[in-house]
mmJSON file of the N, C-alpha and C atoms, coordinates in Angstrom:
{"data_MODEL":{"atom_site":{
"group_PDB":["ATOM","ATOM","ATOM","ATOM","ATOM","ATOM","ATOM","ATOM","ATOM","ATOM","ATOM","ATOM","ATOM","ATOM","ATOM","ATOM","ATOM","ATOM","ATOM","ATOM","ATOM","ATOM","ATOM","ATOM","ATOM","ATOM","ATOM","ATOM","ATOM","ATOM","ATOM","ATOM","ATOM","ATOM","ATOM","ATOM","ATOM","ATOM","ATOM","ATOM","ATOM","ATOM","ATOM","ATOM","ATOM","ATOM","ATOM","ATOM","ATOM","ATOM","ATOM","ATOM","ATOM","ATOM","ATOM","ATOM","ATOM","ATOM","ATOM","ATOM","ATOM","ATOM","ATOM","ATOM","ATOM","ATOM","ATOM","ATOM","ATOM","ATOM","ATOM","ATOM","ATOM","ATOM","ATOM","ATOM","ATOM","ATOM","ATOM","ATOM","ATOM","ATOM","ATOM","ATOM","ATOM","ATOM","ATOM","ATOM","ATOM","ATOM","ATOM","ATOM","ATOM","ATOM","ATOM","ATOM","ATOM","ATOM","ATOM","ATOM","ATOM","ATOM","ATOM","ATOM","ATOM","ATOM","ATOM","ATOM","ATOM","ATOM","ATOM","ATOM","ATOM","ATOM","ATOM","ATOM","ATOM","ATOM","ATOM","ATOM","ATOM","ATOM","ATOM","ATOM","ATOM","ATOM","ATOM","ATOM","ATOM","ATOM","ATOM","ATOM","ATOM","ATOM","ATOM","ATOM","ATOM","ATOM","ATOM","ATOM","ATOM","ATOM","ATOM","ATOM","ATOM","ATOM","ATOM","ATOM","ATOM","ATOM","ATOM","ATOM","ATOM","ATOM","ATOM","ATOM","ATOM","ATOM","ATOM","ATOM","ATOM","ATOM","ATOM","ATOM","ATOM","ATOM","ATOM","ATOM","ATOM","ATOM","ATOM","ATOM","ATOM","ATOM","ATOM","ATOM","ATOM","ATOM","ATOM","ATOM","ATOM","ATOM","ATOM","ATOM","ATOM","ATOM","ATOM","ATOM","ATOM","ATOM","ATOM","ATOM","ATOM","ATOM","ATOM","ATOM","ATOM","ATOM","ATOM","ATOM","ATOM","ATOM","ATOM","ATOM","ATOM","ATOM","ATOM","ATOM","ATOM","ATOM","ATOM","ATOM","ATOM","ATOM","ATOM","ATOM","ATOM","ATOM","ATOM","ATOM","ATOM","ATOM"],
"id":[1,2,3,4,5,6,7,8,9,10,11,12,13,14,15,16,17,18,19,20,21,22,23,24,25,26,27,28,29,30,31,32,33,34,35,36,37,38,39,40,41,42,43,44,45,46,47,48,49,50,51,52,53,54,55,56,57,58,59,60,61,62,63,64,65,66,67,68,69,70,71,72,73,74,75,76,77,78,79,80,81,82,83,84,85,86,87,88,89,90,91,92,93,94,95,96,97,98,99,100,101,102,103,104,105,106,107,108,109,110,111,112,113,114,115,116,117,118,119,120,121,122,123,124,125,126,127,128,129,130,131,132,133,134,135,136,137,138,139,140,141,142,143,144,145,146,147,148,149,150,151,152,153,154,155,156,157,158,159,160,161,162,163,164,165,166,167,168,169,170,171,172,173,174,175,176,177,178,179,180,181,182,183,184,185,186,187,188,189,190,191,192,193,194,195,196,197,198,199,200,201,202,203,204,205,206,207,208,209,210,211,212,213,214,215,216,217,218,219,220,221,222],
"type_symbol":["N","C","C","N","C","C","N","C","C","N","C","C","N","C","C","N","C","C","N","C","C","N","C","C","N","C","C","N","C","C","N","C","C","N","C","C","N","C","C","N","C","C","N","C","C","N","C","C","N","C","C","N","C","C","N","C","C","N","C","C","N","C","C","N","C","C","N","C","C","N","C","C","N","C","C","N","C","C","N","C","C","N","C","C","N","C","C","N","C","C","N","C","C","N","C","C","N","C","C","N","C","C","N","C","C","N","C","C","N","C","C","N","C","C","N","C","C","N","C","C","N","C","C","N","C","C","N","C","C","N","C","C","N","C","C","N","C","C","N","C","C","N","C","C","N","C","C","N","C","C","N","C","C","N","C","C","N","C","C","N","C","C","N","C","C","N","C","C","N","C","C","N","C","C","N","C","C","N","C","C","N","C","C","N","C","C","N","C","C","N","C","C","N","C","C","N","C","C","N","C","C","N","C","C","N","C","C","N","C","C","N","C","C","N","C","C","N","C","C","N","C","C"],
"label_atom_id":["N","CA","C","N","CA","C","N","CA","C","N","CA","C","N","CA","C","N","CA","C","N","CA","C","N","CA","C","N","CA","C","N","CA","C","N","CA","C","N","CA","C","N","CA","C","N","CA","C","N","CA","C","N","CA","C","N","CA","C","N","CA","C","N","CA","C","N","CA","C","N","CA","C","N","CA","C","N","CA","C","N","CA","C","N","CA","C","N","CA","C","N","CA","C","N","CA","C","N","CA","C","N","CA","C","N","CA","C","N","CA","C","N","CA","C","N","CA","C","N","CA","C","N","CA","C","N","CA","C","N","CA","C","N","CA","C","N","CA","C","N","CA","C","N","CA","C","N","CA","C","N","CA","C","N","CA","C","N","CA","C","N","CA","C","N","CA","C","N","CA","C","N","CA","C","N","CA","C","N","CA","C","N","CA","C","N","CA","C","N","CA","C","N","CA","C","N","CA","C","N","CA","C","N","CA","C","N","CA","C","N","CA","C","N","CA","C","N","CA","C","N","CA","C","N","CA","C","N","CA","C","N","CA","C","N","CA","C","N","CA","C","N","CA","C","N","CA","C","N","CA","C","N","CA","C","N","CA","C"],
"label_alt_id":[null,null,null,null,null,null,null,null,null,null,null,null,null,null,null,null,null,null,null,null,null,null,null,null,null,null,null,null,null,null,null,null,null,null,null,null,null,null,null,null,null,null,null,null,null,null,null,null,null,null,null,null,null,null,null,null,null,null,null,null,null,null,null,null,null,null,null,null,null,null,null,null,null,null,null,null,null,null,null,null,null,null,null,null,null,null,null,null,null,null,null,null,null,null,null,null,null,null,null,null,null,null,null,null,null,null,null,null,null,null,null,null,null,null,null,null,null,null,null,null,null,null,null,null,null,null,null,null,null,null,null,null,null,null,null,null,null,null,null,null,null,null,null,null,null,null,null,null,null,null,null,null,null,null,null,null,null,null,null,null,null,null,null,null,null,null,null,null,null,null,null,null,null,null,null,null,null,null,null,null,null,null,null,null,null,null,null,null,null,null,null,null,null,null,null,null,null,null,null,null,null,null,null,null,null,null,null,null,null,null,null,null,null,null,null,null,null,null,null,null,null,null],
"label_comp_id":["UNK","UNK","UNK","UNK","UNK","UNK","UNK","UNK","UNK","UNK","UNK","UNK","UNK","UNK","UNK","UNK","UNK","UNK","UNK","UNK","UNK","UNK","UNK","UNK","UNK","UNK","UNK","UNK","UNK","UNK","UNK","UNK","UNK","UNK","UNK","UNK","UNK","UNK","UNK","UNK","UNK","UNK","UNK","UNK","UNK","UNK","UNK","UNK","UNK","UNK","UNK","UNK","UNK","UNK","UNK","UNK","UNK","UNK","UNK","UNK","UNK","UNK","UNK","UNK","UNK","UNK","UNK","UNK","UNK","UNK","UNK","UNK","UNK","UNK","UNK","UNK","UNK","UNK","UNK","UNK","UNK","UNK","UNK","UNK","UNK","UNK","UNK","UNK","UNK","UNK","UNK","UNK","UNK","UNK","UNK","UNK","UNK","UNK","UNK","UNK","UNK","UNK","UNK","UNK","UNK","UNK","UNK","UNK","UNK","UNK","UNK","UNK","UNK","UNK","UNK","UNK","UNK","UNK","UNK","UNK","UNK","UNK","UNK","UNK","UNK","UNK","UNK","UNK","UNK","UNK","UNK","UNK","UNK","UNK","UNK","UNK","UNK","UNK","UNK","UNK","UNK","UNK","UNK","UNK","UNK","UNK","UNK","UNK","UNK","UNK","UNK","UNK","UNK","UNK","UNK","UNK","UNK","UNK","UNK","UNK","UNK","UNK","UNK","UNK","UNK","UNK","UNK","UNK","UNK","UNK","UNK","UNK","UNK","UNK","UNK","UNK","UNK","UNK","UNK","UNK","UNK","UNK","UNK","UNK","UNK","UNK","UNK","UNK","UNK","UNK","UNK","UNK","UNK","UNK","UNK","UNK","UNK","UNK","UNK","UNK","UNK","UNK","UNK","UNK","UNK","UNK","UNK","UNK","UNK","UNK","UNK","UNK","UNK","UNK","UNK","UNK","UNK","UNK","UNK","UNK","UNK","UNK"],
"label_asym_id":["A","A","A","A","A","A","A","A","A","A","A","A","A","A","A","A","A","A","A","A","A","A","A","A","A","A","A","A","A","A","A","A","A","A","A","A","A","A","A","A","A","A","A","A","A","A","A","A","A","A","A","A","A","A","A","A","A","A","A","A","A","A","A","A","A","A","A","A","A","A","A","A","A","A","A","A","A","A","A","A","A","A","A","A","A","A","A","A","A","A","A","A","A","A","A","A","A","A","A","A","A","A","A","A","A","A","A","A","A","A","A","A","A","A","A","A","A","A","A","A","A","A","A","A","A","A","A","A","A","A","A","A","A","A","A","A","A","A","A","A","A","A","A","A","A","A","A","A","A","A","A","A","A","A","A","A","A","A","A","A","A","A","A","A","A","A","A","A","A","A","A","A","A","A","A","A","A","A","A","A","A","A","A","A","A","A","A","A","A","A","A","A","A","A","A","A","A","A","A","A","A","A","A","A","A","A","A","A","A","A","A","A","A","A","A","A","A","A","A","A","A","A"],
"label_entity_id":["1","1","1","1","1","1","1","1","1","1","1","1","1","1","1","1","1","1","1","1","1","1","1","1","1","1","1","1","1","1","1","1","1","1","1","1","1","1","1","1","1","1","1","1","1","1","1","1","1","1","1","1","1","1","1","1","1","1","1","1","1","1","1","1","1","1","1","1","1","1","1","1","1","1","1","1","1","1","1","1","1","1","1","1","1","1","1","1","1","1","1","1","1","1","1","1","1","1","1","1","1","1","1","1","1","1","1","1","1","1","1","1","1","1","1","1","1","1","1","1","1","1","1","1","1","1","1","1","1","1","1","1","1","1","1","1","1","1","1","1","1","1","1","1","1","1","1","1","1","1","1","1","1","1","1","1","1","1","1","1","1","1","1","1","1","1","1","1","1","1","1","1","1","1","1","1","1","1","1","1","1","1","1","1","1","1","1","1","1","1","1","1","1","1","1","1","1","1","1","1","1","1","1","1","1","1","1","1","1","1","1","1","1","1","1","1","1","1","1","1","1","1"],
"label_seq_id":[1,1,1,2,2,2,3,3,3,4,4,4,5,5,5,6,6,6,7,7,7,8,8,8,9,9,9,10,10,10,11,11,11,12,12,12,13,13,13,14,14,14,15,15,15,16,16,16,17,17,17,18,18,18,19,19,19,20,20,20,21,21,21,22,22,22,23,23,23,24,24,24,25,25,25,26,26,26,27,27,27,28,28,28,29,29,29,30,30,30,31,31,31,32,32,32,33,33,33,34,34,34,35,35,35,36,36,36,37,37,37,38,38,38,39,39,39,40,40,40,41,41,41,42,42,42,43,43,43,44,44,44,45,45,45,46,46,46,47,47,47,48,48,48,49,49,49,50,50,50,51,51,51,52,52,52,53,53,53,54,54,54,55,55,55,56,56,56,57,57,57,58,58,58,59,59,59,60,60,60,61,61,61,62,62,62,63,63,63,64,64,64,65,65,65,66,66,66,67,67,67,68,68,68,69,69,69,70,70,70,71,71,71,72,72,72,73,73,73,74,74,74],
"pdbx_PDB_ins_code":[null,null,null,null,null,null,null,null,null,null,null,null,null,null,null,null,null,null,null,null,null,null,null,null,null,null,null,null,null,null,null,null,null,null,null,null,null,null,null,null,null,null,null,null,null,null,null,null,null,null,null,null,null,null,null,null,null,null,null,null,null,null,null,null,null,null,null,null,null,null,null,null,null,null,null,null,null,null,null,null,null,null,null,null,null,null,null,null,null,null,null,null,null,null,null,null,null,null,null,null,null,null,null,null,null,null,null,null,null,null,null,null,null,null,null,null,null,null,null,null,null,null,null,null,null,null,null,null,null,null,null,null,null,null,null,null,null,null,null,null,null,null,null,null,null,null,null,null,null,null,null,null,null,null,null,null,null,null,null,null,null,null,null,null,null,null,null,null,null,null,null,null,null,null,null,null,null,null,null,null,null,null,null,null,null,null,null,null,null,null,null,null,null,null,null,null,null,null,null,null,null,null,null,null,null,null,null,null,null,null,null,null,null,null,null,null,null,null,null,null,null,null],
"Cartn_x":[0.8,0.0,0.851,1.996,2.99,2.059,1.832,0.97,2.36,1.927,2.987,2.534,2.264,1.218,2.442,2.573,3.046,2.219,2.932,2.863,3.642,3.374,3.937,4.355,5.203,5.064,6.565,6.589,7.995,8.658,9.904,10.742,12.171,12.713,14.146,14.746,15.175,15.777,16.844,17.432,18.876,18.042,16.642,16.079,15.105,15.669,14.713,13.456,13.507,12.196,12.81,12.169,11.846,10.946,11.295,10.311,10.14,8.9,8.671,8.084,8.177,7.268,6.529,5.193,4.212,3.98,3.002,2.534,1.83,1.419,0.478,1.077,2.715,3.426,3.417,3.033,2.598,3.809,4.516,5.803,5.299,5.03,4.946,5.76,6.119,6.94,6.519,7.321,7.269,8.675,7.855,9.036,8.611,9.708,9.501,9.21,8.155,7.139,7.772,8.84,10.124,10.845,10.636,11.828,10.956,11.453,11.008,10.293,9.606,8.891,9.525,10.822,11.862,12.515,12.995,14.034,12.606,11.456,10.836,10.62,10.617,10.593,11.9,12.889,14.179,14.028,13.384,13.811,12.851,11.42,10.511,11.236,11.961,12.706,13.593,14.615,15.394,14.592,13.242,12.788,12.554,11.851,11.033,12.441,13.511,14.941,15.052,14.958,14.915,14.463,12.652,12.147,11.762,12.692,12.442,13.969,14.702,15.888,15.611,14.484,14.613,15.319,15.34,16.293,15.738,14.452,13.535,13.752,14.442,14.42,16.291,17.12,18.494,19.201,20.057,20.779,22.257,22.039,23.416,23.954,24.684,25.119,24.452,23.791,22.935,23.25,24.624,25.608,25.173,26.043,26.146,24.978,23.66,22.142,21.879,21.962,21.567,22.503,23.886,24.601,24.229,23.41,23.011,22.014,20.612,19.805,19.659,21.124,21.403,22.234,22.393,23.524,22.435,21.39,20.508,19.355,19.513,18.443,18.917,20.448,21.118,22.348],
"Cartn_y":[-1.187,0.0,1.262,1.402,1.93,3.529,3.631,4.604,4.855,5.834,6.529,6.62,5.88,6.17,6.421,7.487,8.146,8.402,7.91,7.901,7.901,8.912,9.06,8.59,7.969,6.7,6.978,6.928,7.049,5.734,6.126,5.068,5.848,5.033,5.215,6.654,6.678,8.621,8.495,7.177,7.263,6.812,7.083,6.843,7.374,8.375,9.599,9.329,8.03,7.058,6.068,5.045,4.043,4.061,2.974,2.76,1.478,0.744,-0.322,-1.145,-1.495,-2.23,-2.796,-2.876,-3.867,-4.852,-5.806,-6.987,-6.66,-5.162,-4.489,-3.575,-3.443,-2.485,-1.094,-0.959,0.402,0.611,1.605,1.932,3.043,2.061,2.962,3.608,4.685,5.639,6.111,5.261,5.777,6.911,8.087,8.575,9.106,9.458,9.337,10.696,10.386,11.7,11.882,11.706,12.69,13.709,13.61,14.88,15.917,17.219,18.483,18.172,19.047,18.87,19.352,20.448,20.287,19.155,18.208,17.191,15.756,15.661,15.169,14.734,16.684,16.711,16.151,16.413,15.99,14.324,13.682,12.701,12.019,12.937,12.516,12.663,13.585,13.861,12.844,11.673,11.212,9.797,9.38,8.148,8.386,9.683,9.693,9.532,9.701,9.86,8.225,6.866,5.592,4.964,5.928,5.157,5.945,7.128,7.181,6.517,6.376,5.834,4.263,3.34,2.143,1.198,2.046,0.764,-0.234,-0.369,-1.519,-2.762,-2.43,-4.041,-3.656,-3.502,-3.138,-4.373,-4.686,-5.54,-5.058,-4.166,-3.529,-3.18,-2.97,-2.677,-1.36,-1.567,-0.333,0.998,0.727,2.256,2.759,1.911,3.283,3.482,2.845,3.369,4.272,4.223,5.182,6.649,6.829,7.394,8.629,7.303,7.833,8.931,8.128,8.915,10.384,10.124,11.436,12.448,11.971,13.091,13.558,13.217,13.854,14.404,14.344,15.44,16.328,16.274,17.112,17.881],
"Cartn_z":[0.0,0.0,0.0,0.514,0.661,1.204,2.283,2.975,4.171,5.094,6.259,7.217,8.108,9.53,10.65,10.602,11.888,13.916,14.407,15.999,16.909,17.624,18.899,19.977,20.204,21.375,22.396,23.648,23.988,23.925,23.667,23.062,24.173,24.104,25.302,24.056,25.429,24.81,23.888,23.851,22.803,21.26,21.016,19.796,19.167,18.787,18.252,17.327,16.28,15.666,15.23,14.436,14.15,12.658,11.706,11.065,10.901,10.823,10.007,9.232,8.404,7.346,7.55,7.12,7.879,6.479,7.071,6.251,4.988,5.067,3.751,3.012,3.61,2.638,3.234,4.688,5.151,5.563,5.899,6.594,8.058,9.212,10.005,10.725,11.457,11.549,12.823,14.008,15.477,16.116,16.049,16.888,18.327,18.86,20.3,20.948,21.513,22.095,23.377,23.953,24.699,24.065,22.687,22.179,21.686,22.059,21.34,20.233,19.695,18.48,17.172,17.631,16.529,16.005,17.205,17.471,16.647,16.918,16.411,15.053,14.726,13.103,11.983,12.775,12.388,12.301,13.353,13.366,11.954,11.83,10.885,9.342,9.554,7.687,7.539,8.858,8.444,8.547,9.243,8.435,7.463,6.551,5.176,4.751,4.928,3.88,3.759,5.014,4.688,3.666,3.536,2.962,1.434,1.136,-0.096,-0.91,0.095,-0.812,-0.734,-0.526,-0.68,0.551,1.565,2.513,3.362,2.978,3.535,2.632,1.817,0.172,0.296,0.865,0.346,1.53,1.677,2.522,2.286,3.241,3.548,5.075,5.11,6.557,7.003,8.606,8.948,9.169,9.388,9.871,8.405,7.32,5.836,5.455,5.748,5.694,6.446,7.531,8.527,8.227,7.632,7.12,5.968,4.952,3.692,4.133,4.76,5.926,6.15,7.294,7.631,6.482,5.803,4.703,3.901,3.368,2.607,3.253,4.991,5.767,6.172,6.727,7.3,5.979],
"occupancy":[1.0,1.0,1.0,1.0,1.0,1.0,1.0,1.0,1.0,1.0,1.0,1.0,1.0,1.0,1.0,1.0,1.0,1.0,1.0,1.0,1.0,1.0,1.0,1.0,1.0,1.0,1.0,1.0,1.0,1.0,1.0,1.0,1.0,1.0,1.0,1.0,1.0,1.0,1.0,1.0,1.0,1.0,1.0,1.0,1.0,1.0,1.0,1.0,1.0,1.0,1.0,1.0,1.0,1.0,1.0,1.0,1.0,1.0,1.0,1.0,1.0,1.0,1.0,1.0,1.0,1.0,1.0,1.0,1.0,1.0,1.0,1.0,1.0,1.0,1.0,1.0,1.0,1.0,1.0,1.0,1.0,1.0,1.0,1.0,1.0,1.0,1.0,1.0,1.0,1.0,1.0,1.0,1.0,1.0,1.0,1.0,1.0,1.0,1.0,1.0,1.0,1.0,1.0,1.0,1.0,1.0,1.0,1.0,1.0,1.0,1.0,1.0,1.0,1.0,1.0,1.0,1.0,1.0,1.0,1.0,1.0,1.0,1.0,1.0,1.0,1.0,1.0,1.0,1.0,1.0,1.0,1.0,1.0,1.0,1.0,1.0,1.0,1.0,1.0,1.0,1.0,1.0,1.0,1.0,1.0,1.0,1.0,1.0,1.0,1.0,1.0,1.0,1.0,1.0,1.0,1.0,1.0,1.0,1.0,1.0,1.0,1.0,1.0,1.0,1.0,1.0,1.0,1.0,1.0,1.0,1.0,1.0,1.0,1.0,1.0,1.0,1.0,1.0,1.0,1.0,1.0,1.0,1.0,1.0,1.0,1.0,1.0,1.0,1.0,1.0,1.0,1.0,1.0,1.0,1.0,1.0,1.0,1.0,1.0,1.0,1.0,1.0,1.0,1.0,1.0,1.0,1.0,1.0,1.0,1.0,1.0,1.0,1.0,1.0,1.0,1.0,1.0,1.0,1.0,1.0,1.0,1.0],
"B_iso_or_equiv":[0.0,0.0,0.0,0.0,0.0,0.0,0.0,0.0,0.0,0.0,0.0,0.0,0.0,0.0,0.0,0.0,0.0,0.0,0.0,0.0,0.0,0.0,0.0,0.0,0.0,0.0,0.0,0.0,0.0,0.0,0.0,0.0,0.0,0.0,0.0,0.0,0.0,0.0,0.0,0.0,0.0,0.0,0.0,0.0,0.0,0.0,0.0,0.0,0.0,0.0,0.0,0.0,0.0,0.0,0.0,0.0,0.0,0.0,0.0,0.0,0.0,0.0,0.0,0.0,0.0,0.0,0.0,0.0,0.0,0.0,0.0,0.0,0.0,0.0,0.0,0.0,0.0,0.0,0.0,0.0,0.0,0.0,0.0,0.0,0.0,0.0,0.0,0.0,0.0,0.0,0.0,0.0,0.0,0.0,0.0,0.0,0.0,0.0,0.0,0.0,0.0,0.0,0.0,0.0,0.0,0.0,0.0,0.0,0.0,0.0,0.0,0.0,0.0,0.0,0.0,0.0,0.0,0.0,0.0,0.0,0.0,0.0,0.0,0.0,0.0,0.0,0.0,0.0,0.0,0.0,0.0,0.0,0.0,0.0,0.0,0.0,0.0,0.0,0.0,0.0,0.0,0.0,0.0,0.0,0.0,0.0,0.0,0.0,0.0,0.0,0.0,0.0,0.0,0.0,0.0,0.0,0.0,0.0,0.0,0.0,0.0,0.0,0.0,0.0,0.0,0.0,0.0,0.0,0.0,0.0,0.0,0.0,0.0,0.0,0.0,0.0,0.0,0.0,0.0,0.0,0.0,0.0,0.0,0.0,0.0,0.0,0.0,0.0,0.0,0.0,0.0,0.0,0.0,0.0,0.0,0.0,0.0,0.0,0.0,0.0,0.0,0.0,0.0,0.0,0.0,0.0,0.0,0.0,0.0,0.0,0.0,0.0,0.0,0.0,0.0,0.0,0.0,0.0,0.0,0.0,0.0,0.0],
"pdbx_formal_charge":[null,null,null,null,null,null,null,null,null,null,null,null,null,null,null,null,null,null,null,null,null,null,null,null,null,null,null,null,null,null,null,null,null,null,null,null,null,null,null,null,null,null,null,null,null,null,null,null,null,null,null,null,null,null,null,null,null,null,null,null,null,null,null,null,null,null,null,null,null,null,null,null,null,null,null,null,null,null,null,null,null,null,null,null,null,null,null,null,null,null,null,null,null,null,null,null,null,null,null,null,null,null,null,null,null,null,null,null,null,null,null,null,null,null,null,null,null,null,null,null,null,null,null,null,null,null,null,null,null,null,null,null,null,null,null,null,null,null,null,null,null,null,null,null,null,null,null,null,null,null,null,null,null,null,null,null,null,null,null,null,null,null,null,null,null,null,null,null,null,null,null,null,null,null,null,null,null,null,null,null,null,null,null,null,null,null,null,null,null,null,null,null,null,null,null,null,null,null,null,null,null,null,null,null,null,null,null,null,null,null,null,null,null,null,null,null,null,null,null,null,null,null],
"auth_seq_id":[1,1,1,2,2,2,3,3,3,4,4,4,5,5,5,6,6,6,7,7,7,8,8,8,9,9,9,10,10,10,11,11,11,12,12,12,13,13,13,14,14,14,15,15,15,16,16,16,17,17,17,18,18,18,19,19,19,20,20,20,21,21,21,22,22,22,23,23,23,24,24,24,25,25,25,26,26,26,27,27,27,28,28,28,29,29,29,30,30,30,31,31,31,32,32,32,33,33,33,34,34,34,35,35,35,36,36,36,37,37,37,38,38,38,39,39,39,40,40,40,41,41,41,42,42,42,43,43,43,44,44,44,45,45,45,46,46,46,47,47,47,48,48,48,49,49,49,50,50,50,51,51,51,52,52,52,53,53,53,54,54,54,55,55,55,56,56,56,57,57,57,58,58,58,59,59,59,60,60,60,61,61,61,62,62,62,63,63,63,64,64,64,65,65,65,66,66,66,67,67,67,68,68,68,69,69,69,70,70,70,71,71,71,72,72,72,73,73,73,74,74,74],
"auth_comp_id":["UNK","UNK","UNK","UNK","UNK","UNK","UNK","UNK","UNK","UNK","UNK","UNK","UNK","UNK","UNK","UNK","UNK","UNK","UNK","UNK","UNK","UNK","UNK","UNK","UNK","UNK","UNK","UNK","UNK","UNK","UNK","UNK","UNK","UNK","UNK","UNK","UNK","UNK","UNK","UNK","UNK","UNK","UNK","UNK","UNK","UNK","UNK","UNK","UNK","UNK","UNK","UNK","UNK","UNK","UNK","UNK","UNK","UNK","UNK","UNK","UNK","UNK","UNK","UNK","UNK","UNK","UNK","UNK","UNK","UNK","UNK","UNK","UNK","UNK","UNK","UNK","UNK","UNK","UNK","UNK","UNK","UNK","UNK","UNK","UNK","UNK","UNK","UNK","UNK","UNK","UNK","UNK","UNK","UNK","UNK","UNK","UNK","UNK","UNK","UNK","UNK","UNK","UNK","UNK","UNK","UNK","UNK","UNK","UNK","UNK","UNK","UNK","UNK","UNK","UNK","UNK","UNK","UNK","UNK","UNK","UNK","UNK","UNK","UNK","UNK","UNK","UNK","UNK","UNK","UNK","UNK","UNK","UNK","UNK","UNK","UNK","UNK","UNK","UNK","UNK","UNK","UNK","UNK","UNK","UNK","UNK","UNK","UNK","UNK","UNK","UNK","UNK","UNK","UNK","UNK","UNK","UNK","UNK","UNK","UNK","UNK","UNK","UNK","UNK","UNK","UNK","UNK","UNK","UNK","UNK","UNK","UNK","UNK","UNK","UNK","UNK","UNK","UNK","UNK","UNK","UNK","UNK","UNK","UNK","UNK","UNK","UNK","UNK","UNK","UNK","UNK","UNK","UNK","UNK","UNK","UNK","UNK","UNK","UNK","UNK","UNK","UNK","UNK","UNK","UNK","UNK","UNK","UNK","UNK","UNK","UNK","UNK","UNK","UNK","UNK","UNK","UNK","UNK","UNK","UNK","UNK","UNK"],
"auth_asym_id":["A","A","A","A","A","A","A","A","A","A","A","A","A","A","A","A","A","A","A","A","A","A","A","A","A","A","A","A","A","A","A","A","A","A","A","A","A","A","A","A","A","A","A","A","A","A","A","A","A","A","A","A","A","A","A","A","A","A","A","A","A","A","A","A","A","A","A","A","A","A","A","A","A","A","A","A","A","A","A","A","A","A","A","A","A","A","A","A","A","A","A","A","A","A","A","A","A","A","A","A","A","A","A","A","A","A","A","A","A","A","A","A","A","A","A","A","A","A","A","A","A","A","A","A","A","A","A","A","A","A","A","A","A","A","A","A","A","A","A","A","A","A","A","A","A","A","A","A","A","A","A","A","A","A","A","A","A","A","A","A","A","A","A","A","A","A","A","A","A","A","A","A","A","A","A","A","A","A","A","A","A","A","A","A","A","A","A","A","A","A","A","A","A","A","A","A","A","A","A","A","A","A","A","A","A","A","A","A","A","A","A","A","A","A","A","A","A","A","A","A","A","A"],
"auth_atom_id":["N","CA","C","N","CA","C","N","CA","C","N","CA","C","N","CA","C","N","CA","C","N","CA","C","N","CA","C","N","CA","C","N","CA","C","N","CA","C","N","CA","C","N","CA","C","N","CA","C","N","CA","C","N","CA","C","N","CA","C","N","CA","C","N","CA","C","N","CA","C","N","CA","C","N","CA","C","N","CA","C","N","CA","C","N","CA","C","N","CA","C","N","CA","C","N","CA","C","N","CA","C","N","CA","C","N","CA","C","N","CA","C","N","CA","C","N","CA","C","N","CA","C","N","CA","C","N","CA","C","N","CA","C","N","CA","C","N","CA","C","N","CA","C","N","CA","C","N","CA","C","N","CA","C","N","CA","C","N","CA","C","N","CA","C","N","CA","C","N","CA","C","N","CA","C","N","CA","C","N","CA","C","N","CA","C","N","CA","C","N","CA","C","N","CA","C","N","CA","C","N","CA","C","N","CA","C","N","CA","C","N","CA","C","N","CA","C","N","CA","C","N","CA","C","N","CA","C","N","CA","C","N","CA","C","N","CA","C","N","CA","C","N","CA","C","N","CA","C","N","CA","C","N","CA","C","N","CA","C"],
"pdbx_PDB_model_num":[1,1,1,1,1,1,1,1,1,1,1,1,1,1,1,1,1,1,1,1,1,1,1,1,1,1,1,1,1,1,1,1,1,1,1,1,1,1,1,1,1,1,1,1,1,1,1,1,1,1,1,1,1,1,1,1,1,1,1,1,1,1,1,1,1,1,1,1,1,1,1,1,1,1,1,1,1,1,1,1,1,1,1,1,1,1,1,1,1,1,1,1,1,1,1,1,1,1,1,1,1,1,1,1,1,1,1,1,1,1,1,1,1,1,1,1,1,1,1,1,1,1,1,1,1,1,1,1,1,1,1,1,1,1,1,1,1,1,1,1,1,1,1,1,1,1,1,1,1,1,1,1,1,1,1,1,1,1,1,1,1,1,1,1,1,1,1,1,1,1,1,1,1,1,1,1,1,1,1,1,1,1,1,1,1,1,1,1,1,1,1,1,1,1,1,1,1,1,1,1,1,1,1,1,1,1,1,1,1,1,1,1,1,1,1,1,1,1,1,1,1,1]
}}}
């Protein structure tokens, strides 16, 4: 379905979000409702950066994903 359901959830402070693929193709997108709502948004541009570069289908090491990530939000 490839849809974006975003939610708020606290998650331990060393993890600003999360995304993950569900069984219908949805990519949901938890970030953690401890951080500012700047620090939030940041964290929301660098899941959409996961999942427009494809790294849900890629098998690569998570650092140079998470890498790629951050170099095209920041």
């Amino acid at each position: 379905m490839d849809s974006m359901i975003i939610r708020k959830v606290d998650l331990p402070i060393e993890v600003d979000g999360i995304t993950v693929l569900d069984e219908n193709g949805d990519y949901n997108i938890y970030l953690n409702s401890r951080l500012s709502y700047d620090s939030q948004a940041d964290a929301f541009r660098h899941e959409v950066e996961h999942v427009r570069q494809g790294h849900f289908y890629r098998y690569e090491d998570i650092k140079v994903l998470e890498e790629q990530a951050e170099y095209n939000v920041g």
